[in-house]
C-alpha positions as CSV (number, residue, x, y, z in Angstrom):
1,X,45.0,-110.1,-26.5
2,X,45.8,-107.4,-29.3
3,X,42.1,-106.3,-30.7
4,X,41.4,-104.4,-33.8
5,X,42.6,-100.8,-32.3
6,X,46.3,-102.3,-31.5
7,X,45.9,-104.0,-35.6
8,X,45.5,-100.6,-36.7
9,X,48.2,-98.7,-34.9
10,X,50.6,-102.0,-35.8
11,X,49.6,-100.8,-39.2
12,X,50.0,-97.4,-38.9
13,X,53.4,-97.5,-37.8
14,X,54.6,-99.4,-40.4
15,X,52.6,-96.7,-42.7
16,X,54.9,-94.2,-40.8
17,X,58.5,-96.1,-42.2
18,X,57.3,-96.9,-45.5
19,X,59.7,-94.5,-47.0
20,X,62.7,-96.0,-45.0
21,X,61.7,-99.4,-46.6
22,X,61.7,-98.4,-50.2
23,X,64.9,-96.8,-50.0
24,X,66.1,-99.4,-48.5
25,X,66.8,-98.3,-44.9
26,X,65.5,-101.1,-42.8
27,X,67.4,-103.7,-40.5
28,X,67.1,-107.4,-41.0
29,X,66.6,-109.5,-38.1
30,X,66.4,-113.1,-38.1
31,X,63.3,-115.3,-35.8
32,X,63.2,-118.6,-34.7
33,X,58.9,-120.1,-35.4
34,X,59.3,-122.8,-32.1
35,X,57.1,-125.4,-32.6
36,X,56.6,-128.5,-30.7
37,X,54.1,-131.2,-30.9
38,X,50.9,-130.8,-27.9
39,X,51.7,-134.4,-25.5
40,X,48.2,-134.5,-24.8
41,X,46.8,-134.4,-28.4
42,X,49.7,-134.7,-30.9
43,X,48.6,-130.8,-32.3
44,X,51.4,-128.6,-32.8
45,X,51.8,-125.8,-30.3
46,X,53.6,-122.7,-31.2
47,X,56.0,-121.3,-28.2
48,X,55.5,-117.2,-28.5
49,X,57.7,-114.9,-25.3
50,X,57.0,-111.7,-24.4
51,X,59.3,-108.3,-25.7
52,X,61.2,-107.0,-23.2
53,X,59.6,-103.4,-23.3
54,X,56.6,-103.5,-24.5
55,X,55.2,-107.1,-23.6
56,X,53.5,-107.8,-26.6
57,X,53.6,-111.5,-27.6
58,X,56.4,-112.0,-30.3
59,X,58.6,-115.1,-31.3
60,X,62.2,-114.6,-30.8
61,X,64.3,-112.8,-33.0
62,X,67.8,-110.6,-33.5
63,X,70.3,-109.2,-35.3
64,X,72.6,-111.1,-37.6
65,X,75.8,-112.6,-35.7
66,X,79.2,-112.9,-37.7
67,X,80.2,-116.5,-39.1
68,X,76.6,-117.7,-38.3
69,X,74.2,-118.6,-40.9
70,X,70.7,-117.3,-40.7
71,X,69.3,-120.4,-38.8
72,X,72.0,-120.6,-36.5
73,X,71.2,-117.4,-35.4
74,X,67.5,-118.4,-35.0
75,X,68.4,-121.2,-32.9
76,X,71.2,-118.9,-30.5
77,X,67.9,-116.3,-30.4
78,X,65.5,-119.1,-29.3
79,X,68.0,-120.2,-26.8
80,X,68.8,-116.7,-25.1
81,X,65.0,-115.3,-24.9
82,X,63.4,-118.8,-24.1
83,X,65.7,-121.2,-23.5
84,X,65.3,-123.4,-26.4
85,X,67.0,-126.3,-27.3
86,X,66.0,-127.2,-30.9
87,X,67.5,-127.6,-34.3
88,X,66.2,-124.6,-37.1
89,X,65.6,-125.3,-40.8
90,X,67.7,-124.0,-43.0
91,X,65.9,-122.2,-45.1
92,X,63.5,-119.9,-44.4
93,X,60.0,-120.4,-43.9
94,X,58.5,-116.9,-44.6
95,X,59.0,-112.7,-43.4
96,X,57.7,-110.6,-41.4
97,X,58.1,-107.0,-40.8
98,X,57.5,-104.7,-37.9
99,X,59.0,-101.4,-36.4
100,X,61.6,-101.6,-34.2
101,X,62.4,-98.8,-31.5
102,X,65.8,-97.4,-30.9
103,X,67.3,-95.7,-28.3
104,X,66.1,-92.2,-28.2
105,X,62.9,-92.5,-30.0
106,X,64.3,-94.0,-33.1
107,X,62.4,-96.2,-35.1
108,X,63.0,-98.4,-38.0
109,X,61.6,-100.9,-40.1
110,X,62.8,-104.4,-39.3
111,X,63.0,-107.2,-41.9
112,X,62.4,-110.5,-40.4
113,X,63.5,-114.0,-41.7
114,X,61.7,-116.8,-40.0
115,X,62.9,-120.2,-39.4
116,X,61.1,-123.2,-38.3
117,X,62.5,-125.2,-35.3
118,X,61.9,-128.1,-33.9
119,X,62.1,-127.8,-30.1
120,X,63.7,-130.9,-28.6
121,X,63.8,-129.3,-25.1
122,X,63.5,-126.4,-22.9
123,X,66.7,-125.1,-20.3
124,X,65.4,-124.1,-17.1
125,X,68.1,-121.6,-16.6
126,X,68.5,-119.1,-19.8
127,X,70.2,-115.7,-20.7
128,X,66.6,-113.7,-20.7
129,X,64.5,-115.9,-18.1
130,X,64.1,-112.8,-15.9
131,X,62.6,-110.1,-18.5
132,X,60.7,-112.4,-20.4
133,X,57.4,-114.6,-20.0
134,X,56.9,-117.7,-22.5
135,X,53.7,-119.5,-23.4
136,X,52.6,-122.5,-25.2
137,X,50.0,-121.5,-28.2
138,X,47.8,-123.6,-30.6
139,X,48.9,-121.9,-33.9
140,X,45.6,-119.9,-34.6
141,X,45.4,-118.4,-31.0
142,X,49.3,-117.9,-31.5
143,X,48.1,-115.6,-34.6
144,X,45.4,-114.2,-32.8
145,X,48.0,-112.8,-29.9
146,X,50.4,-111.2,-32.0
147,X,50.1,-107.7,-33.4
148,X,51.9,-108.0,-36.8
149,X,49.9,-108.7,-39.5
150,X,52.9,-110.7,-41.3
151,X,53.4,-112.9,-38.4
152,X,50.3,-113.9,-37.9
153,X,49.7,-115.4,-41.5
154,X,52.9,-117.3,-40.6
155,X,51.5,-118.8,-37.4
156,X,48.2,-119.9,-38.9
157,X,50.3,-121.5,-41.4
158,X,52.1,-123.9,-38.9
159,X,50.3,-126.7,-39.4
160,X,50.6,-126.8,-43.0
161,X,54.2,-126.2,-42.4
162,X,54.7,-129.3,-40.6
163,X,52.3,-131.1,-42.7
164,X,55.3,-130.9,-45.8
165,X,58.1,-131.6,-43.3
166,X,56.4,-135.2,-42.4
167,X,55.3,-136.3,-45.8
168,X,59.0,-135.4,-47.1
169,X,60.1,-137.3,-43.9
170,X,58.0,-140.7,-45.2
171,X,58.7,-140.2,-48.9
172,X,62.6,-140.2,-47.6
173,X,62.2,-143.3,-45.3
174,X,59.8,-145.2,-48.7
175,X,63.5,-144.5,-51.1
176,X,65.4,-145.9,-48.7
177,X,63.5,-148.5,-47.4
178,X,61.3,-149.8,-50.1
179,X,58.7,-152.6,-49.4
């Protein structure tokens, strides 16, 4: 679990590329929030996999794909680093930002656009199984195992998230069937 030492160098590193970001040199990336709802109490879990180097707990995320949409991308993303099987939302449900590392000591500032999805299932056989580990999260000890700051105002935010999807879910079903 990240404590207050790992907050601090999270921070400082993004310190570090600050210039990169106002001129406008950072990559954008785009992350899939996996949400499903807990079986045993109806409470939405948050699904978070480990990076590949350094192990920290992230949500999965990539570079842009040609002819895919932002949310597409999300859901191809989910499906490689944690097999997935989910539809995203459209649009997005909040940033992040954190520093990437290149090859040969690079490092840049990475954009992140988030989109929510829904995960209908899980594959048991997946691109990344191998170099990855996944785990199941109630969204504030999701927030508390993440390093960037960002990312984990957008995980404590899950529920709320969820909370609009269902009421706009009823008020659709109330238009079309009035009682």
């Amino acid at each position: 679990m990240p404590n207050e030492d790992q907050g601090r160098r999270a921070l400082s590193r993004l310190a570090d590329v600050t210039d990169q970001i106002l001129n406008g040199k950072s990559i954008s990336q785009y992350g899939a929030l996996c949400v499903r709802e807990s079986p045993k109490t109806d409470e939405p879990l948050v699904l978070l996999i480990t990076s590949r180097d350094t192990r920290r707990w992230v949500i999965p995320n990539g570079w842009g794909m040609r002819n895919r949409d932002p949310h597409e991308v999300a859901e191809q993303e989910a499906w490689e680093e944690a097999g997935v099987i989910g539809d995203a939302e459209k649009e997005p449900c909040g940033f992040y930002t954190y520093v990437k590392s290149l090859g040969k000591g690079a490092r840049v500032p990475a954009l992140v656009q988030v989109h929510l999805l829904k995960v209908e299932r899980l594959g048991r056989k997946f691109p990344e199984k191998s170099q990855r580990s996944l785990r199941w999260f109630k969204p504030h000890e999701a927030a508390a195992a993440v390093a960037e700051p960002e990312l984990k105002s957008l995980l404590s935010r899950v529920p709320h998230f969820l909370e609009g999807k269902v009421k706009d879910i009823e008020q659709l079903s109330q238009r079309r069937h009035p009682e």
